[in-house]
N, C-alpha and C positions, 0 to 999 in steps of 0.2 A: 504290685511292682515294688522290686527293695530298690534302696538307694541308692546302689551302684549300679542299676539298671537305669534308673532316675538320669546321673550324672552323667552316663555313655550318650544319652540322647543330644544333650544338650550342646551347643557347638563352645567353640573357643571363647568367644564375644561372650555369651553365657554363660559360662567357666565362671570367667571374669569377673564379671556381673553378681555370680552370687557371692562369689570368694570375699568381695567387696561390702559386700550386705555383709555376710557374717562375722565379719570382722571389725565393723564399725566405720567402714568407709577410708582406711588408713593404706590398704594393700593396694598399691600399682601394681598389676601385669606386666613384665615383659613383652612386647608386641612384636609380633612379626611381621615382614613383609613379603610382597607376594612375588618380586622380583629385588635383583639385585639394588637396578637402581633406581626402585621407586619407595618411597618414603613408609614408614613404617603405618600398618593399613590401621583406623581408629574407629570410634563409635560415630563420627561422623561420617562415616562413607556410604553407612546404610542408612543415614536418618533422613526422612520425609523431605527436610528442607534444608540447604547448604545454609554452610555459615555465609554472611557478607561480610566482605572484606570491608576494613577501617576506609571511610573515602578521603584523599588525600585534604588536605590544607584550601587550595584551590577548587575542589570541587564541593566542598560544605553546602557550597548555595545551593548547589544542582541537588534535587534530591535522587531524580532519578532521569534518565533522559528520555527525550519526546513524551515531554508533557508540559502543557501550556495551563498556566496559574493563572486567575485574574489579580492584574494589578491596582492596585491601591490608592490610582495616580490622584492626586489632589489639582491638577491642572483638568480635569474632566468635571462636571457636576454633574453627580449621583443621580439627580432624578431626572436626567435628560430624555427625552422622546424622540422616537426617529423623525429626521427630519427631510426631507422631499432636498434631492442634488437639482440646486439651478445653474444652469450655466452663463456666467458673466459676461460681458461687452468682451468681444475678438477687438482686441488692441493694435495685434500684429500689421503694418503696414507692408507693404510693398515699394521697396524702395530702389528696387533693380541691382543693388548691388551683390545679390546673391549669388554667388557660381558664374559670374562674367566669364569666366575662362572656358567654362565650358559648350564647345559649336556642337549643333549636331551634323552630320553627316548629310551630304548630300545622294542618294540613295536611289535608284530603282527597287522597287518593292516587288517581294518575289510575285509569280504568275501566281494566281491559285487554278489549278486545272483539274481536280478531283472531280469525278461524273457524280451527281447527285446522286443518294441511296434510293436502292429499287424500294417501290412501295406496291403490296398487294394489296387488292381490295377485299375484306372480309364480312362477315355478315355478323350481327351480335344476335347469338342463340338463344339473349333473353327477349329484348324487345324488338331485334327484328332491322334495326337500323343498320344503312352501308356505310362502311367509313375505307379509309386507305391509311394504311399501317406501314413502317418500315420490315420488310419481309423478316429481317432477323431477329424481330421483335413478336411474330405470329408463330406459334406453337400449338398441336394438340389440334382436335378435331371441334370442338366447345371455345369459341371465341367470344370474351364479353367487353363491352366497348368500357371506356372510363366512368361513364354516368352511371353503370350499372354492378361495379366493382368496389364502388364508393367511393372512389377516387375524387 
């Protein structure tokens, strides 16, 4: 392969690349862009990992978001053991002055008239015992009662 077969291979970015090498690192490319108005395309566009942008003034602290650091608190001591939640004397009294305003309603409470759900009686195919099942709850030809389902 001669050198100008070498050269045709290689793309612009590579041009570049070696223009650079043989020259001692002095030569800047001209750089194109790929659109009017998007900014002129660089060796950063293909490389593995973007650059991070500078973080402002205000976020220095943050290194990165949603992530929790353990803090350092000196109001805690280090070699604490978990300790069993008791719960204290109920202080709270009762003093009626609570909500005085508010009466409840003197009220007829509705009917309840819904007819009880039909229950079928079925047989359990393992051990044989009759039980009585809500019918929408019985499917299939193989019925097995709770004790036998492991329920």
């Amino acid at each position: 392969m001669s050198m100008d077969d070498f050269v045709q291979t290689l793309s612009e970015e590579q041009k570049a690349a070696l223009l650079k090498a043989l020259s001692g690192g002095d030569f800047e490319p001209e750089v194109e862009s790929r659109w009017q108005h998007e900014e002129p395309i660089s060796e950063a566009v293909d490389s593995v990992e973007p650059a991070k942008p500078k973080p402002s003034p205000a976020r220095q602290r943050d290194t990165e978001d949603f992530t929790m650091r353990k803090s350092n608190d000196s109001s805690l001591p280090s070699n604490t053991k978990r300790q069993k939640v008791q719960a204290g004397k109920n202080t709270w009294v009762d003093t009626g002055s609570e909500a005085k305003d508010v009466k409840t309603p003197n009220i007829k409470p509705t009917v309840r008239n819904r007819k009880p759900p039909a229950k079928k009686q079925v047989i359990c195919h393992i051990c044989g015992k009759k039980t009585k099942v809500n019918a929408n709850l019985v499917y299939g030809e193989y019925y097995r009662c709770d004790r036998c389902t492991g329920r």
